[in-house]
C-alpha positions in Angstrom: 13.9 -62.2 -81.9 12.1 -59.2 -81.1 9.9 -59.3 -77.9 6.8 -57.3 -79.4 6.6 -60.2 -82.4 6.3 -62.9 -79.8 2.5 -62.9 -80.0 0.6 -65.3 -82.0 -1.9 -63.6 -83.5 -0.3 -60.6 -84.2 -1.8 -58.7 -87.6 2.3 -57.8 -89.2 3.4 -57.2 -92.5 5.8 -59.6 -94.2 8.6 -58.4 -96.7 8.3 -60.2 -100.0 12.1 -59.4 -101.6 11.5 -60.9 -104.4 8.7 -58.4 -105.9 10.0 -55.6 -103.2 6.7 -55.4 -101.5 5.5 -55.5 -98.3 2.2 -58.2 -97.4 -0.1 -58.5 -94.8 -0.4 -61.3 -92.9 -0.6 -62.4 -88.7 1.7 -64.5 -86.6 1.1 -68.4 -86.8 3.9 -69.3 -84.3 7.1 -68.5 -82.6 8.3 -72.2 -81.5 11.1 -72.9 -83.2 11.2 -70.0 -85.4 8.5 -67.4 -86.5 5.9 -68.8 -89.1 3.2 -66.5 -90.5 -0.2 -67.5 -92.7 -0.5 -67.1 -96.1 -3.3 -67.6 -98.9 -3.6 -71.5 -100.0 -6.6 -73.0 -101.7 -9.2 -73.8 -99.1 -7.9 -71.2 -96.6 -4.3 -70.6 -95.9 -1.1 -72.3 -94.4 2.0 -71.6 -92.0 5.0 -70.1 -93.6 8.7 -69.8 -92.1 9.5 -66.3 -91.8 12.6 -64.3 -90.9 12.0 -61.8 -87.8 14.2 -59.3 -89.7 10.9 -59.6 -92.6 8.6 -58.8 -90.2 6.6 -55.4 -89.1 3.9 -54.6 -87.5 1.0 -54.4 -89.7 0.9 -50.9 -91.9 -1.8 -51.9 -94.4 -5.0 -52.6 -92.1 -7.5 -51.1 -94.1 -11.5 -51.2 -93.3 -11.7 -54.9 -95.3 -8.5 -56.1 -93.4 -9.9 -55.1 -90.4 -13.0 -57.0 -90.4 -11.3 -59.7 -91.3 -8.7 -59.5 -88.5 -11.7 -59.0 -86.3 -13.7 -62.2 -87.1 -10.7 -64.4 -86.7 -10.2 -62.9 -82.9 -13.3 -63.7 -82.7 -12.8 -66.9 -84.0 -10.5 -67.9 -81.4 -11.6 -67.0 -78.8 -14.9 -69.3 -79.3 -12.0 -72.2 -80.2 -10.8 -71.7 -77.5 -13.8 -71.2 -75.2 -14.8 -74.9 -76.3 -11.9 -76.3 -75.2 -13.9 -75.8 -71.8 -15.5 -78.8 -71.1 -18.4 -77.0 -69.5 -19.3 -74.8 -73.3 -17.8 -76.5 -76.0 -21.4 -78.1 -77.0 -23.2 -74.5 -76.9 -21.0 -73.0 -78.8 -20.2 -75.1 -81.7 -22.9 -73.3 -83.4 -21.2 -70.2 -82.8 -17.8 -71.6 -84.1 -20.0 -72.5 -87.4 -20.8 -69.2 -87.8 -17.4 -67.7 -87.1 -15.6 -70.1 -89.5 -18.6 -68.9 -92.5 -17.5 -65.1 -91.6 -14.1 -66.0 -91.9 -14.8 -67.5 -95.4 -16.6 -64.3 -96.1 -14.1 -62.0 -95.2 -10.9 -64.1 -96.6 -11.4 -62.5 -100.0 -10.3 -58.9 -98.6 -7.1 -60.6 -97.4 -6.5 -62.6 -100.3 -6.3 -59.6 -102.1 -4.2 -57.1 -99.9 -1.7 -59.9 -100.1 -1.8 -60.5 -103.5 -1.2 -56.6 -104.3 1.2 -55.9 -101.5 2.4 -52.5 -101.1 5.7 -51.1 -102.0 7.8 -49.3 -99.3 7.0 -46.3 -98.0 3.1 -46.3 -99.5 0.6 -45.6 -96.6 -2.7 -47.1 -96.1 -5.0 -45.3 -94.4 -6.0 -47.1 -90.9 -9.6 -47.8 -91.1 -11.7 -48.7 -87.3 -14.3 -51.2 -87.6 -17.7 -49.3 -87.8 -18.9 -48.9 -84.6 -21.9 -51.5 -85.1 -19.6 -53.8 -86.9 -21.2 -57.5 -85.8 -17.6 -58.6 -84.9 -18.0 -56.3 -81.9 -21.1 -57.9 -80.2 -20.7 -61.0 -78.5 -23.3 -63.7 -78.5 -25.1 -65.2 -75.6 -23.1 -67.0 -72.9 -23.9 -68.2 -69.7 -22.1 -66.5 -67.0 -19.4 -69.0 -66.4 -18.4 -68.8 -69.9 -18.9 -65.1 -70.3 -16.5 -65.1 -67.1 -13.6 -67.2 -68.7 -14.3 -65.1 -72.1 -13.6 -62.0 -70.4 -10.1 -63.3 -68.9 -8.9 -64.7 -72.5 -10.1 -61.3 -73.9 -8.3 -59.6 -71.3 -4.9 -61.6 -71.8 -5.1 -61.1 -75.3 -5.7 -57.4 -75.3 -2.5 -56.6 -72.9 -0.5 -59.0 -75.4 -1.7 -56.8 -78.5 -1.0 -53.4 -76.6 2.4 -54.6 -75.3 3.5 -55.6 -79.1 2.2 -52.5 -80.4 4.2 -50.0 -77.6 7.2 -52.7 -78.1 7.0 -51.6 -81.9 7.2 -47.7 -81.5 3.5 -46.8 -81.8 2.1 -44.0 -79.0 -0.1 -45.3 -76.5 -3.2 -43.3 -78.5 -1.8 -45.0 -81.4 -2.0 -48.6 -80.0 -5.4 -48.0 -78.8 -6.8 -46.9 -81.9 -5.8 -50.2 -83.4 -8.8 -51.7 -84.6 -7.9 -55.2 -83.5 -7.0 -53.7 -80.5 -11.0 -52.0 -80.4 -12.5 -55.0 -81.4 -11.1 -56.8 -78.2 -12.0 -54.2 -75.9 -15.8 -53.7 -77.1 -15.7 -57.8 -76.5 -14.6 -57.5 -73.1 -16.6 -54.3 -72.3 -19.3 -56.6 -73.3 -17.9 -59.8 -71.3 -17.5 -58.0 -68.1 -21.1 -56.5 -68.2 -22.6 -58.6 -69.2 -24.1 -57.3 -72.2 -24.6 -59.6 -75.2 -26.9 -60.3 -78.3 -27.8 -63.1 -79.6 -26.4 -64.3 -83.3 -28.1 -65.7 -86.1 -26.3 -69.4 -87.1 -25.8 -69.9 -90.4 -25.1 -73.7 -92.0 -21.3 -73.8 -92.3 -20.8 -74.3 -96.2 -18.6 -76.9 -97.4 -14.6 -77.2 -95.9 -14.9 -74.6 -93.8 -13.4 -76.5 -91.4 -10.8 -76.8 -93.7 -9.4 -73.3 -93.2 -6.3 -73.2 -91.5 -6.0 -70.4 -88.4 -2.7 -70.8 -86.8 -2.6 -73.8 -84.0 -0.3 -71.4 -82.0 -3.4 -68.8 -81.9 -5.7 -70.9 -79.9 -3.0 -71.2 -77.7 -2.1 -67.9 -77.3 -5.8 -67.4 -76.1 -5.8 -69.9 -73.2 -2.8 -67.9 -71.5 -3.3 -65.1 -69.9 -0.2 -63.1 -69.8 0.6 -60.2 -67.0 
């Protein structure tokens, strides 16, 4: 297997030979062979995938990247509340991330319905610089603390994947999953946070499947 796809979490692009196009997707798990999501009714499900039909992502465009974007976001709440001293605060927060990802799941949907044949660009598209996926909530110190090492795990796993894979150092750090990590633990380490409006979750959100390796890739840090 290659090294830089052994990270759960990983936005990558999955080769559909069948209708000869490429589709974007992210890293589920690696035990026992690499799985990746895909759309399902309700949210989406693990799929077995060969390494050899696996890139890094190509086709992050400004609606991929937001979506991207909320589910980091996503787990690294999940896995903020497996801490016994903030898993009550933050289910609210987890609410709210789980509506977002509902919201954005149409952009993904889409992408990889349509696909892209080989050798057709996308242009990469940053998050906006006031995107809401780059402000983090209010957390007390001892969670913002623990936040700041998961972010801080995660973001040396994405870069390391993403020089592993060919791209230039400026390259990997335009990434905009790779942005959205490091606003959040700008923000962690400062301090610095805003506080979110909850919304009420709407029905089987909690339905939506997210990878059960990601959460776990989240509670280890990794020199």
């Amino acid at each position: 297997m290659h090294d830089h796809l052994r990270t759960p979490g990983l936005p990558v692009d999955v080769w559909d030979a069948t209708s000869s196009v490429w589709r974007p997707s992210v890293v589920a798990a690696i035990t026992g062979g690499m799985s990746v999501l895909v759309p399902a009714a309700g949210g989406s499900v693990a799929a077995p995938v060969g390494t050899s039909a696996v890139r890094i992502s190509q086709l992050i465009d400004s609606g991929l990247a937001r979506h991207w974007a909320v589910r980091c976001r996503l787990m690294l709440f999940l896995a903020l509340t497996e801490d016994a001293c903030s898993g009550d605060s933050l289910r609210p927060v987890v609410a709210e991330e789980f509506f977002q990802l509902a919201a954005t799941q149409t952009w993904w949907r889409s992408a990889f319905r349509t696909g892209a044949r080989p050798g057709e660009a996308i242009d990469p598209a940053p998050l906006p610089p006031r995107s809401r996926e780059l402000v983090l909530p209010y957390l007390e110190p001892g969670v913002r603390r623990r936040a700041a090492t998961l972010l801080a795990g995660e973001l040396r796993r994405l870069h390391r994947a993403l020089l592993g894979s060919g791209w230039s150092g400026v390259a990997a750090a335009g990434h905009p999953v790779v942005g959205c990590l490091a606003a959040l633990l700008l923000q962690a380490g400062e301090g610095s946070a805003q506080p979110m409006a909850i919304r009420s979750p709407a029905p089987r959100l909690n339905s939506l499947h997210t990878g059960s390796a990601v959460p776990l890739a989240l509670s280890t840090s990794h020199s």
